[in-house]
N, C-alpha and C positions, 0 to 999 in steps of 0.2 A: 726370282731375279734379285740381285745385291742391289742393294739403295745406296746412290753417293756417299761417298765416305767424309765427314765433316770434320774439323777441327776448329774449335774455341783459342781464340787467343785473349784469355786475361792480362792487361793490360793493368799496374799496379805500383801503388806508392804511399805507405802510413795510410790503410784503408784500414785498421784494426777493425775499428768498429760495422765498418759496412762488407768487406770482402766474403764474410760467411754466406753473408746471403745471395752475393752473387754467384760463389761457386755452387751453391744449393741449386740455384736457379738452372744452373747448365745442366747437374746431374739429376735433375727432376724434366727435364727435356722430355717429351713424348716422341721426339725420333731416336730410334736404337741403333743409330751407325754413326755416332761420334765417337771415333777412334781416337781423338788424342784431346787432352785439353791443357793446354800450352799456358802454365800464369807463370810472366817475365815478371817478377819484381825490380823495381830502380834502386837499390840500396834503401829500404826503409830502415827507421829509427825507431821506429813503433812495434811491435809485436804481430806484425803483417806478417813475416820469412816466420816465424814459429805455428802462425793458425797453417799458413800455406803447406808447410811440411809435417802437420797432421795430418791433413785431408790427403796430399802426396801418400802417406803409409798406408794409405785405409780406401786408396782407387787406384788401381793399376795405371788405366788413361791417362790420371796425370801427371804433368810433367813439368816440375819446379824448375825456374830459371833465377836462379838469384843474385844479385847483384852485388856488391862487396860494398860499392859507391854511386851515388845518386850522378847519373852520366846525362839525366834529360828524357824525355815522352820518346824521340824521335830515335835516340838510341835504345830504348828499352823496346818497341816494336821492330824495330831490324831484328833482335835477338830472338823474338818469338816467329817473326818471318823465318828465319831461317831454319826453325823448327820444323816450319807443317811442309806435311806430305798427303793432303786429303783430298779431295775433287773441290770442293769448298772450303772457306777462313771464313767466318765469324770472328769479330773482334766486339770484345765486352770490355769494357772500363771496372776495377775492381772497385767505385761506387756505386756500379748502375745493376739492374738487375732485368733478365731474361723474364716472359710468361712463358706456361708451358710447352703451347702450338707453335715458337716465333720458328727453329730450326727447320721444323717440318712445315711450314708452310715459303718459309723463303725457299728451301730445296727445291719443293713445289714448280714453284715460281720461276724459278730458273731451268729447270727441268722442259717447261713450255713455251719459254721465250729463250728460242735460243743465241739472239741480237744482244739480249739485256748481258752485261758483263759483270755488273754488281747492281744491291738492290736492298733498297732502306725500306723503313715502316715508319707507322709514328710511334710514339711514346707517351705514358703516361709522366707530367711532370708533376716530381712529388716532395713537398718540402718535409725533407728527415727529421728537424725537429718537431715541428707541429704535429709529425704523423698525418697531414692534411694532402690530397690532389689537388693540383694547383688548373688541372686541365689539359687538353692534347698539347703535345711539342708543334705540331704544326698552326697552333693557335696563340699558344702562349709566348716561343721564342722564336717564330717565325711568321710572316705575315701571309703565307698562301703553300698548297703542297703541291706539287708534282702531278699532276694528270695524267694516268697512265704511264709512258717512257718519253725519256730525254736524254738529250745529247751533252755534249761538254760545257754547251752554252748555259747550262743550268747551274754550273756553279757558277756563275759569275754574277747570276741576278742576284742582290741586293735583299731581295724581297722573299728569298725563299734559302734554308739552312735546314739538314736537318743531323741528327744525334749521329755520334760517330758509332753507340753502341748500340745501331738498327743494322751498322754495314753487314753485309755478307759478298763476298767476291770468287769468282769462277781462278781457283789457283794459279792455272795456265797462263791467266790474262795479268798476273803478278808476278810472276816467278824470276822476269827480268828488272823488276823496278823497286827502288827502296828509298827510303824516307830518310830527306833530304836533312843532313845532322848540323848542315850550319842555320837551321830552322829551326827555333825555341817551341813558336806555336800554330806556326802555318805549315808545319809539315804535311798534314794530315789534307790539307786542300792541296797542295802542288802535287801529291801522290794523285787522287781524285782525278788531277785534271790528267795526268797521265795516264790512268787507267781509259778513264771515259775518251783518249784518243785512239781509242781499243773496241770502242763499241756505245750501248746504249746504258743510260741509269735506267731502271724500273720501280717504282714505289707503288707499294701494297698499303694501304687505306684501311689499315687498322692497327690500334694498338698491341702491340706485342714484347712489349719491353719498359721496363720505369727507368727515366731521366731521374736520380734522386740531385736534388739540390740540399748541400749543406755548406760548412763555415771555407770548405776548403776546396773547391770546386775549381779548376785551372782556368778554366775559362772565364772564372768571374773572378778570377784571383787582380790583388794591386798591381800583379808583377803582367800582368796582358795590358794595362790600363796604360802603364808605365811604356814599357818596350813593344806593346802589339803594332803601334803604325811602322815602327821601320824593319819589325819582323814580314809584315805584308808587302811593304814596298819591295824587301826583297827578293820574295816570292815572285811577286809581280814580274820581278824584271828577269830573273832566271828563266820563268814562261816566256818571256817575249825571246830571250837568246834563243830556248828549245824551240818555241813553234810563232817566228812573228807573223802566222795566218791566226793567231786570237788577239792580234794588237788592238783591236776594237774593242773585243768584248775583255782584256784586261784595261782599258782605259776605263771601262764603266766604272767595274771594281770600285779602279784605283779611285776615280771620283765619289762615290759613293762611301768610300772608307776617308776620307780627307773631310768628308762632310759630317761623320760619326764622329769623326777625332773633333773637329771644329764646334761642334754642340755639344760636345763633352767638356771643350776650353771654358765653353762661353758657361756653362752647367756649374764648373769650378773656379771663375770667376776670372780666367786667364785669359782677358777678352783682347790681350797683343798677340799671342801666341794664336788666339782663334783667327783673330786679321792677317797675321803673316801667314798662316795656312791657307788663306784664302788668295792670297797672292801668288802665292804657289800654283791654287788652282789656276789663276788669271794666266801665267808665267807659261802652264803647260799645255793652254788650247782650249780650257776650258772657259773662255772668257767672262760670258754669260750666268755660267755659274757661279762661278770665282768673284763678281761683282754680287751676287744677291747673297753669297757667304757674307761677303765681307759685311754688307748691308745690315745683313739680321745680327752680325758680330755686334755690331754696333746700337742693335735696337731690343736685341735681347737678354736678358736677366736669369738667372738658376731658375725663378719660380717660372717661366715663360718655356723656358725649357721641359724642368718638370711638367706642364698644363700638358708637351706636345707629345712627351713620352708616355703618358695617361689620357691620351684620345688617340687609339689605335688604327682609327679611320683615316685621322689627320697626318699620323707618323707614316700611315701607311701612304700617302698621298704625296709626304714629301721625300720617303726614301724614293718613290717612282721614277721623282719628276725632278729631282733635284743629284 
């Protein structure tokens, strides 16, 4: 019998130094029916489009997408969307890296649930200069994983995130949707929630892929710090036009991101701007809340901050409940 036919979608941008080892990691795969492996580069400056178009002459599979100009995350995955033709998409970030079993066992996975529509794993988090693991992703930059399967309502908890380069998704349940281009950084979660109103998330409980953490990471980059609140609000509110049966569970969100931004003000020492956020919260329903932001704006300092971000128990206790 033929095994699902899978496609890798390299996702890529000035990876010089790390992209080898992520395409190594695909074609060292222990499943043998990945028919295509799709690496969209964004217009790099680096010598990314030169490594990517060695390995293009020396693999049939794959299949260089290159970009002339750096257009954005959310355009460079549309381009590789419209590439795959597999029964499954894998997407890999070209700084993170596959383990051997991750293909064939999310296949697996899916193959037996056939409710689940796409389906993460954890990750090894590894910082690339030290050479050092830092520890599981569902430990280190999340506070709890996925039990078994879950519905849509799981992206919205607060308390649970996991690596875009775990995803694997059932094609069929993509094939009409794509990632939304006036989205800098939250494309990747409005896509999510529109899948997951497709069916169930499924997470497999073991490592099968490394989160690398280095100097240029998107996610931890100045430019998320900067523009990430009103990139999510947008998101936010686009969900409530598509579907306002999640207006609840995008208020959480939205709360809970208002509350990140505001401990970040107060962290940087911008304790007006942490006040007026919290007014905001007051302004939109969230009264109760929005009076203990404003409160703690007021009572606390970078070092109090830092204390809360370095007792995981406690951070864990106030994203909950706050």
């Amino acid at each position: 019998m033929t095994k699902p036919s899978v496609n890798v979608a390299i996702i890529t941008y000035n990876h010089e130094n790390l992209i080898k080892g992520s395409i190594d990691s695909v074609l060292n795969q222990s499943y043998d029916n990945i028919t295509k492996i799709i690496i969209a580069d964004d217009g790099s400056s680096d010598k990314n489009p030169e490594i990517i178009e060695y390995y293009a002459s020396n693999n049939p599979i794959i299949e260089p997408i290159l970009a002339k100009n750096n257009e954005g995350i959310a355009y460079n995955m549309n381009r590789a969307l419209n590439h795959v033709d597999g029964e499954y998409m894998s997407i890999l970030s070209g700084d993170d890296k596959m383990f051997p079993y991750k293909i064939e066992k999310q296949v697996n996975y899916l193959k037996k649930n056939p409710e689940v529509v796409t389906c993460v794993h954890d990750m090894d988090v590894f910082n690339f200069s030290s050479k050092q693991s830092l520890g599981k992703f569902s430990e280190v930059m999340s506070f709890k994983k996925i039990i078994g399967k879950a519905g849509v309502e799981s992206l919205f908890d607060p308390s649970i995130c996991h690596a875009a380069s775990s995803v694997m998704y059932r094609t069929e349940k993509i094939s009409e949707i794509s990632f939304d281009e006036r989205l800098k950084f939250r494309n990747d979660f409005l896509f999510d929630v529109e899948v997951l109103m497709k069916g169930k998330l499924g997470f497999i409980d073991e490592i099968l892929g490394r989160y690398r953490i280095h100097g240029d990471n998107v996610t931890l980059s100045d430019e998320v710090k900067k523009f990430g609140l009103e990139d999510s609000l947008i998101a936010y509110s686009i969900i409530i036009a598509r579907y306002p049966e999640l207006h609840s569970l995008v208020n959480k969100r939205r709360n809970a991101t208002y509350m990140a931004n505001i401990l970040e003000c107060v962290r940087n020492g911008n304790s007006d701007r942490a006040k007026n956020l919290s007014k905001v919260l007051m302004s939109e329903g969230s009264y109760i809340k929005g009076l203990g932001a404003y409160l703690l704006s007021s009572i606390f300092n970078k070092e109090r901050v830092d204390k809360l971000y370095q007792n995981k128990r406690l951070l864990k206790f106030f994203v909950k409940h706050f």
